[in-house]
C-alpha positions as CSV (number, residue, x, y, z in Angstrom):
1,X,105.2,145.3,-281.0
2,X,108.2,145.5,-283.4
3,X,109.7,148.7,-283.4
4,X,109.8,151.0,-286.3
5,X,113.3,153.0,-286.9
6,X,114.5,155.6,-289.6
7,X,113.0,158.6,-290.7
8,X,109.9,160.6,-292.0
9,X,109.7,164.0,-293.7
10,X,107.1,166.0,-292.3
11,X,103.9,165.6,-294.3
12,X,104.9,161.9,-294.6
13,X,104.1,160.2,-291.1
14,X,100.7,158.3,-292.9
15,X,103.2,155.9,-294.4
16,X,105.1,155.6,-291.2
17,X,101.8,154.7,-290.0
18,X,101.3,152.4,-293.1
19,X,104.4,150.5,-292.4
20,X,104.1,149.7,-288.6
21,X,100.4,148.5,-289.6
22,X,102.0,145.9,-291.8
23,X,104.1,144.3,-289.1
24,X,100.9,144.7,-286.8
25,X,98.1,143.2,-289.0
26,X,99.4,141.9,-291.7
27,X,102.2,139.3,-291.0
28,X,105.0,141.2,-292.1
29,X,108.4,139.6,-290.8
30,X,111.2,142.2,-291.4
31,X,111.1,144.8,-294.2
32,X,112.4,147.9,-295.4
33,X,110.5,151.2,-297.6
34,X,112.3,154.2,-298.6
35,X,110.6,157.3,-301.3
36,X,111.9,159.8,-303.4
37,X,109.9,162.7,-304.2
38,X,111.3,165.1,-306.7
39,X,115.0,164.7,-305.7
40,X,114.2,164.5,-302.3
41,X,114.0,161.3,-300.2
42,X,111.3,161.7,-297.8
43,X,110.9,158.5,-296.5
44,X,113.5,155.9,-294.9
45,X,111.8,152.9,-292.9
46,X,113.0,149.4,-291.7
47,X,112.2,147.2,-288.9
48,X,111.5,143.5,-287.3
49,X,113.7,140.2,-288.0
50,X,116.4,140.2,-290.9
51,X,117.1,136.0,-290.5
52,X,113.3,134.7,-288.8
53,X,113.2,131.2,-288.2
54,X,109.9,129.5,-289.0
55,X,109.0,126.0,-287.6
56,X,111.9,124.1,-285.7
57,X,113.7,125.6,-282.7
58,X,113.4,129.0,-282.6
59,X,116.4,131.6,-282.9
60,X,117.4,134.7,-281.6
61,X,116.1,137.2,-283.5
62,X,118.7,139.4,-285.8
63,X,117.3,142.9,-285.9
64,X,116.7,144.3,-289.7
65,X,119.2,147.1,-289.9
66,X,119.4,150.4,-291.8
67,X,121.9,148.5,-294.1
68,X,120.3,145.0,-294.5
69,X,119.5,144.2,-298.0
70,X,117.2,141.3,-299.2
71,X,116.7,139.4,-302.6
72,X,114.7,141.1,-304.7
73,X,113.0,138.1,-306.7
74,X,111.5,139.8,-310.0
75,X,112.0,143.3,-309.1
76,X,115.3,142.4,-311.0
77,X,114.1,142.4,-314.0
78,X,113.2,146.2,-313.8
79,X,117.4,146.7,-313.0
80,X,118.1,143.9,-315.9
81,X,115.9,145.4,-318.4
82,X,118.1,149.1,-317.7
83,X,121.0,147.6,-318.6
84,X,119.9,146.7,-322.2
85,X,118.3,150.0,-322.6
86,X,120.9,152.5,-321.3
87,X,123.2,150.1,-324.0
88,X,120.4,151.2,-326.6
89,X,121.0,155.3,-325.1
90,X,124.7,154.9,-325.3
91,X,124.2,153.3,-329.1
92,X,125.1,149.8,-328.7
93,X,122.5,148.1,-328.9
94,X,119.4,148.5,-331.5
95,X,116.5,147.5,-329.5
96,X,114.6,146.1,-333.6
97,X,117.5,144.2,-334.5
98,X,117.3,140.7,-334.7
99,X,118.1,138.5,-331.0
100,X,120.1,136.4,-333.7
101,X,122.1,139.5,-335.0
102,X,123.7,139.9,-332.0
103,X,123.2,136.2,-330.5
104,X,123.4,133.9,-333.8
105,X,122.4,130.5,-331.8
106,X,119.2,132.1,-331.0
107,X,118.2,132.2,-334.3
108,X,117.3,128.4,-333.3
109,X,113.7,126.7,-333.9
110,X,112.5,129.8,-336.1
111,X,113.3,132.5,-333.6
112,X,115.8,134.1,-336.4
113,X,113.2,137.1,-336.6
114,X,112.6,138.0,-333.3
115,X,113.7,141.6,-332.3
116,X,115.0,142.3,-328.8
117,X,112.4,144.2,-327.6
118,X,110.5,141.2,-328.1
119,X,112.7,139.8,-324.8
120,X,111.9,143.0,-322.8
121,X,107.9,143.0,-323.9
122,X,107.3,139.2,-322.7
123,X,106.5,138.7,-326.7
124,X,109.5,136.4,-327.6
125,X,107.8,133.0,-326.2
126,X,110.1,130.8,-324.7
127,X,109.1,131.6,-320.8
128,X,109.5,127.8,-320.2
129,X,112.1,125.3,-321.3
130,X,111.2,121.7,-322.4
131,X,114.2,120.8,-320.2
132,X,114.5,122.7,-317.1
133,X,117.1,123.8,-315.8
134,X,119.2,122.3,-312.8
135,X,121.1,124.0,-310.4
136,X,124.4,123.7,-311.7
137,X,123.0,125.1,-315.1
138,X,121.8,128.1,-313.2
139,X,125.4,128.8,-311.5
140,X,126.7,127.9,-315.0
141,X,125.7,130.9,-317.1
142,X,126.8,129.4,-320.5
143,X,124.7,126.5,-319.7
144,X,121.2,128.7,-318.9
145,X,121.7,130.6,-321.9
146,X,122.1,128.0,-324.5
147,X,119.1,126.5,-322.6
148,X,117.3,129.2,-323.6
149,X,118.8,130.1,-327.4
150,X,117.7,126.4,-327.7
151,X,114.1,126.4,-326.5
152,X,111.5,126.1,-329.5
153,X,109.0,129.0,-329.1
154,X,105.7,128.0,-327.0
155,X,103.7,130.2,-329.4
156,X,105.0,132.6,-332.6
157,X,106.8,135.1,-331.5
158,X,105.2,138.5,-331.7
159,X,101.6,137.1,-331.7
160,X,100.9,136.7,-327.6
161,X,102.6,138.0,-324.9
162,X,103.3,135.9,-321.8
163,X,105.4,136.6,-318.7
164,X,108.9,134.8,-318.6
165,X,109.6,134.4,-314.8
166,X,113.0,133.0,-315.3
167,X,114.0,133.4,-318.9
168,X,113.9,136.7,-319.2
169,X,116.8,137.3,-317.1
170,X,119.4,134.6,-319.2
171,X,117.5,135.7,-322.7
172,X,118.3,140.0,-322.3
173,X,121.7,139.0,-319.7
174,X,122.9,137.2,-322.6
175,X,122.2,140.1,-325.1
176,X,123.8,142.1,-323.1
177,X,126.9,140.1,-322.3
178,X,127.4,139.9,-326.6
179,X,127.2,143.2,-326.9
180,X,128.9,144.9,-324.2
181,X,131.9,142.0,-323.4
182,X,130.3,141.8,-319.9
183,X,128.4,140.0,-317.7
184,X,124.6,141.3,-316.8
185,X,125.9,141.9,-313.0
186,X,129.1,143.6,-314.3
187,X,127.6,145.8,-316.8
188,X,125.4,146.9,-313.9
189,X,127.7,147.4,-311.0
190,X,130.0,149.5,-313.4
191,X,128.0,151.4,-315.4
192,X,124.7,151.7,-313.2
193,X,125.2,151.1,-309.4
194,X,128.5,152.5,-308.2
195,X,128.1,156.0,-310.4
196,X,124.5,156.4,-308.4
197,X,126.0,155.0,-304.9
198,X,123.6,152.0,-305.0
199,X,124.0,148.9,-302.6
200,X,122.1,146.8,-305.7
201,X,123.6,143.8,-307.2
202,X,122.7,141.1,-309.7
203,X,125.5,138.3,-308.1
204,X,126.3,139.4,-304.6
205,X,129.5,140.3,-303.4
206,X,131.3,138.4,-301.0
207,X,131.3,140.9,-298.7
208,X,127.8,141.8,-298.8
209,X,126.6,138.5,-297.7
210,X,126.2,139.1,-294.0
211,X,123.8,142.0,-294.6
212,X,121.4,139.5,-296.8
213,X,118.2,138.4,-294.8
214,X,116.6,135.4,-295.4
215,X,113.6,134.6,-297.3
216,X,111.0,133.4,-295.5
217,X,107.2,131.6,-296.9
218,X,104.3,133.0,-295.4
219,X,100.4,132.5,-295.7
220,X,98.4,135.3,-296.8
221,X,97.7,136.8,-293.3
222,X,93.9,136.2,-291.8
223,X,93.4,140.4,-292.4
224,X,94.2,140.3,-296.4
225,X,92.2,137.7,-296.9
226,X,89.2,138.6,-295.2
227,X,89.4,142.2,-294.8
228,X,88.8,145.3,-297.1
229,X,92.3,145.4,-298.8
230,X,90.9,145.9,-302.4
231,X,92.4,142.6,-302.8
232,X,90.9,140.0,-304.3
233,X,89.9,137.2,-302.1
234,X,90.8,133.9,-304.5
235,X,92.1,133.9,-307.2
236,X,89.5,133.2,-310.1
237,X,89.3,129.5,-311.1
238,X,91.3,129.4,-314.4
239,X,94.3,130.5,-312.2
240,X,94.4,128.2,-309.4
241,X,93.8,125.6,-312.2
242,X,97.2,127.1,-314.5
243,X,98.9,127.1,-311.7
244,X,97.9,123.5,-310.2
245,X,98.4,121.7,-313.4
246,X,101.9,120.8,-314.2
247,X,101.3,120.4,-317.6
248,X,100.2,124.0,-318.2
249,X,102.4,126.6,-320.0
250,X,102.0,128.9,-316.5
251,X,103.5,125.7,-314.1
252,X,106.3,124.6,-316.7
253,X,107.3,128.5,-316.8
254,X,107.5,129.0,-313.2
255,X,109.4,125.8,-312.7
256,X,112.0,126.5,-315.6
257,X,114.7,125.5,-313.1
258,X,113.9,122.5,-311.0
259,X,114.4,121.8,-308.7
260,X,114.0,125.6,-307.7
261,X,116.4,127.0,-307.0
262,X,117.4,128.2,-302.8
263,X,117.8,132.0,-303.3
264,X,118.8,131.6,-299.3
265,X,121.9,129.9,-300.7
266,X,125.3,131.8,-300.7
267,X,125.7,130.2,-303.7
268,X,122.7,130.9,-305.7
269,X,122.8,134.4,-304.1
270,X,126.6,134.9,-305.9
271,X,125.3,133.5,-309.1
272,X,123.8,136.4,-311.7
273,X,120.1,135.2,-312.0
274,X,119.3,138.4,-313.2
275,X,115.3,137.7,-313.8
276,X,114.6,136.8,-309.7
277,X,117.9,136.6,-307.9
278,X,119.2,140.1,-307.7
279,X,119.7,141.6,-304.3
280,X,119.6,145.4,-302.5
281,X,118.0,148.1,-300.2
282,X,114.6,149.5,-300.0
283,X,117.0,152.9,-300.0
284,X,118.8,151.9,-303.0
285,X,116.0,150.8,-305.0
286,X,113.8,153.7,-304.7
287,X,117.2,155.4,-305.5
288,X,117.4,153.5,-308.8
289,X,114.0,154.2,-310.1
290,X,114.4,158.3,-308.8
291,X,117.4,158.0,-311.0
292,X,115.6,156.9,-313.6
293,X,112.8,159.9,-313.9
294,X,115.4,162.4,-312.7
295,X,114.2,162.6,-309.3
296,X,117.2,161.6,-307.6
297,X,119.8,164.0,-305.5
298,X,123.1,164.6,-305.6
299,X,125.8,162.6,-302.9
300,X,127.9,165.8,-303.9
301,X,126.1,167.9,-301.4
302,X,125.5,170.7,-304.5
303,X,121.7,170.1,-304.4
304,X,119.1,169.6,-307.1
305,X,118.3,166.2,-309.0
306,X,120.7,163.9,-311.0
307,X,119.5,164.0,-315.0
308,X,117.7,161.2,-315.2
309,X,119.7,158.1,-315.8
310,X,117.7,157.3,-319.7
311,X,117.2,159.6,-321.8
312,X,113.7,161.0,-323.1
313,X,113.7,159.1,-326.1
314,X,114.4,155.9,-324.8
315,X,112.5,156.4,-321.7
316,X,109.5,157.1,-323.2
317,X,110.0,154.0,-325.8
318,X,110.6,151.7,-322.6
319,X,107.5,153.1,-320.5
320,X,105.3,153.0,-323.2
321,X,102.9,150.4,-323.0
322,X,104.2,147.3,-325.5
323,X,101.9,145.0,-324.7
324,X,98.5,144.6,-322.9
325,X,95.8,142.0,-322.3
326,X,95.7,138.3,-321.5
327,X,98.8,136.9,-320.3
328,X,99.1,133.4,-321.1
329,X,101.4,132.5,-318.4
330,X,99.5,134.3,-315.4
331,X,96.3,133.8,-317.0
332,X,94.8,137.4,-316.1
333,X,95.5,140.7,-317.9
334,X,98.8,142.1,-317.7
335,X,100.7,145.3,-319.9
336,X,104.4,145.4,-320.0
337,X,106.4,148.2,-321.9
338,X,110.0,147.1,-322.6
339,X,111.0,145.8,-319.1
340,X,108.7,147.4,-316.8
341,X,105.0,146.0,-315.6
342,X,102.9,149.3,-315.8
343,X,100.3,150.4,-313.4
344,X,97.2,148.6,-313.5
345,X,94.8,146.3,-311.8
346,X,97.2,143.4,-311.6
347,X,100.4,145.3,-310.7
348,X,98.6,148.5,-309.3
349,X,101.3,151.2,-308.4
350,X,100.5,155.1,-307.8
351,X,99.2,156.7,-311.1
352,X,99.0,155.3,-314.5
353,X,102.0,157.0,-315.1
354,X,103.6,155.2,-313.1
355,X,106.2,151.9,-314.5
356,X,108.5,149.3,-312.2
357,X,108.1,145.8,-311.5
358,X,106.8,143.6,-308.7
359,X,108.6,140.8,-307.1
360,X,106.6,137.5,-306.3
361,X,105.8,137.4,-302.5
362,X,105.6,141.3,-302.2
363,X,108.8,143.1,-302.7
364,X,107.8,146.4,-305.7
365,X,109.8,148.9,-307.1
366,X,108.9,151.5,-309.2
367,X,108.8,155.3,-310.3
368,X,106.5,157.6,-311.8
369,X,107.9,160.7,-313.9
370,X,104.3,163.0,-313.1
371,X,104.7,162.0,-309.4
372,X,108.8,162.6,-309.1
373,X,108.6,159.5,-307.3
374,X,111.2,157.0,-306.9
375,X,109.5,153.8,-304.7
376,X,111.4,150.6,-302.9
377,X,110.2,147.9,-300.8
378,X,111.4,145.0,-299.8
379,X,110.6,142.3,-297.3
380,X,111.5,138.8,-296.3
381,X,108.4,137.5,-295.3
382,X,107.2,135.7,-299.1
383,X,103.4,135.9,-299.1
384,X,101.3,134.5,-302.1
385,X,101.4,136.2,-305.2
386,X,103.5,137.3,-308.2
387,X,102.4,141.1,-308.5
388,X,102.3,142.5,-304.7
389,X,100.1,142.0,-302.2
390,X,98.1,144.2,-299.3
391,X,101.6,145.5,-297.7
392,X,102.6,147.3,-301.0
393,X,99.4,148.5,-301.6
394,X,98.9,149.9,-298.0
395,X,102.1,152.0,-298.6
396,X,100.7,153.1,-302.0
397,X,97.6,153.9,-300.4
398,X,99.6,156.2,-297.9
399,X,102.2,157.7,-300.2
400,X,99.0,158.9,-302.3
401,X,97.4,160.3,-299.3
402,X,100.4,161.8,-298.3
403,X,101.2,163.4,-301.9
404,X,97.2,164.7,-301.7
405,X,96.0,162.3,-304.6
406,X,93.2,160.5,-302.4
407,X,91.4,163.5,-300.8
C-alpha cells in the first residue's frame, strides 16, 4: 500500500480518503493535490514513485516528495493565458486589437483581422500546421512561431472554435514576447511566480531538474473503465475515428510537432513550450489559481488573502464563457473563455463557476471565485484522455462533500 504523507484540515479527511483510493484502485503512479479555500490551504497531499519504471528492468523506486514537481502538459495554458491578460490589466496589451498589430507577420494567409482574444478563445484556427514541427523547431522559439504566423487558417477565423493543443502556447507566447520584450517563461517567473512564492515554470531551471518526475503512459485502469466513475466508458464513434485518422483536422493538431516531442527530456523540459510543457507543484498550482480569485494567503505571516492577482474587469472578461459547443478538433462540446476551459461535462470541475484547464492524461488546475477555491493536481502516471479522468473527478467529488455541496 503506498503511503499517503502531508496534511489535512479537519473537515477535509474525505479527500485524503479520495487520494489514497486513487493509488489503490485506480492505477495512480505518484501524484501530488493541494486546495485553497478562502485564503486558507486546507489540503497538502503527495505520495508513491516520482521516476517509475515501466517494462524493462525494474528500478528502485524514488519516493514522490513534498517538493517534487511534474510537467504539467496543458494545464499550462491556464498559466500562459495569465500572462497575456495581467499585460491587458497592467495596459499593455488590448485584448481586440489585431494579432497583426502587435505581430505584423501574422497578418499572413488572411489572418490580418484576427483579434487576440481570438488566440485565448480557441477561435483563431491554426491548431495544426501543414508542416509540423521538429524538435529543433520546438527548442528554437523563432522557428515555432513563424511556423505558426505562417499557417493558413484551417477554417475563418471567428466562425468555429477548435482546441489548439500545441499552438496556442507559441501563438499568445509570441504576443506576449512583442509586447512586453520578454519571453513567455520570463514574463511569468518575474512578474507572476516569484512575487506569489510559486515553484511553477514555463522552461525549467537548471536547478529544478532533479525534483522533476517522469512521465509515465498508463491504460485506463480496469475500475474507470468498468466501474461507476460517471465516466464514460468509450468514447463515442466519431472520436475514436478523429482521432485514428491521420488525415483529420483533430490528429494533424495533436501531432503539430512530430515527431512528439519527449517532455522527459532535460532538454525539452528547459525549452518554453508554454501550451503542454510547463512544469510545478500541486501546492503551487492550487496557489496560482487561489491567487487568481483572491483566495490566497499571505507568506508575510499578517493573515488574510492576497487581492486577487486580475482584476474584476479583466477577470470576469477572461472567465466568461467565449465560446461553447462543438469543437472541431476534439469532436465533442467544449466552452473556453479567454484561456480557461470552464466547468462542464467535458472538463467537469466543482461548480459552474468554476474556470482552469485540464492537462491530457489527468493532471487539472483550476479555481472557482463562489467556492474560494484554488485546486492543483498533478500526477505522472498519463492515463487516456485530454480533459481528466476518474482521479480528478474522485477528488472533486470529495472536495464537494467536504465543502457540503453533495449532501
Amino acid at each position: 500500500m503506498v503511503e499517503i504523507w502531508g496534511e489535512t484540515a479537519e473537515g477535509f479527511e474525505p479527500v485524503r480518503e479520495a487520494f489514497a483510493r486513487n493509488f489503490r484502485d485506480y492505477g495512480e503512479l505518484g501524484a501530488a493535490f493541494a486546495l485553497y479555500v478562502r485564503g486558507r490551504k486546507v489540503v497538502d497531499l503527495w505520495g508513491g514513485d516520482a521516476r517509475p519504471e515501466v517494462g524493462g528492468r525494474p528500478a528502485p523506486a524514488v519516493p514522490w516528495t513534498a517538493d517534487t514537481a511534474q510537467v504539467l502538459r496543458s494545464v499550462t495554458k491556464g498559466l500562459t493565458a495569465t500572462t497575456a491578460l495581467l499585460l491587458a490589466e497592467q495596459g499593455h496589451l488590448d485584448l481586440d486589437a489585431p494579432v497583426a498589430s502587435y505581430w505584423p507577420e501574422f497578418a499572413a494567409a488572411g489572418k490580418g483581422g484576427v483579434p487576440v482574444r481570438w488566440l485565448l478563445s480557441h477561435e483563431a484556427g491554426v491548431p495544426a500546421l501543414d508542416v509540423p514541427l521538429r524538435l529543433e523547431d520546438v527548442l528554437t522559439w523563432e522557428r515555432a512561431a513563424a511556423a505558426v504566423a505562417a499557417q493558413t487558417p484551417a477554417w475563418e477565423p471567428g466562425t468555429a472554435h477548435g482546441y489548439h493543443p500545441y499552438t496556442f502556447g507559441w501563438l499568445v507566447g509570441e504576443v506576449v514576447r512583442r509586447v512586453s520584450g520578454r519571453t513567455v517563461g520570463q514574463y511569468f517567473a518575474e512578474e507572476i511566480a516569484r512575487p506569489l512564492g510559486l515553484d511553477l515554470w514555463i522552461g525549467l531551471p537548471a536547478g529544478a531538474a532533479p525534483r522533476v518526475g517522469r512521465l509515465v503512459d498508463l491504460p485506463a485502469p480496469e475500475a474507470a473503465r468498468t466501474g461507476p466513475s460517471g465516466l464514460r466508458l468509450r468514447p463515442k464513434q466519431s472520436v475514436r475515428d478523429a482521432y485514428q485518422d491521420p488525415t483529420s483536422l483533430t490528429a494533424r493538431s495533436f501531432a503539430s510537432v512530430r515527431p512528439g516531442v519527449d517532455l522527459n527530456d532535460p532538454a525539452v523540459q528547459a525549452a518554453e513550450i508554454p501550451g503542454a510543457g510547463g512544469i510545478g507543484t500541486a501546492r503551487s498550482l492550487a496557489r496560482f489559481y487561489a491567487a487568481l480569485v483572491g483566495a490566497a494567503d499571505r507568506y508575510d505571516g499578517s493573515g488574510g488573502s492576497l487581492p486577487p492577482l486580475l482584476g474584476a474587469e479583466v477577470l470576469a472578461r477572461a472567465v466568461r464563457p467565449a465560446v461553447h459547443g462543438p469543437d472541431r478538433v476534439l469532436i465533442v462540446n467544449s466552452t473556453f473563455g479567454l484561456g480557461f476551459w470552464r466547468h462542464g461535462p467535458t472538463a467537469p470541475m466543482a461548480s459552474p463557476a468554476s474556470f482552469g484547464h485540464p492537462g491530457r492524461g489527468g493532471s487539472l488546475g483550476f479555481a472557482d471565485p463562489d467556492l474560494g477555491l484554488g485546486f492543483g493536481y498533478v500526477t505522472n502516471g498519463m492515463q487516456p484522455g485530454v480533459t481528466g479522468d476518474i482521479r480528478s473527478r474522485n477528488l472533486i467529488r470529495a472536495v464537494r462533500g467536504c465543502l457540503g455541496l453533495d449532501a
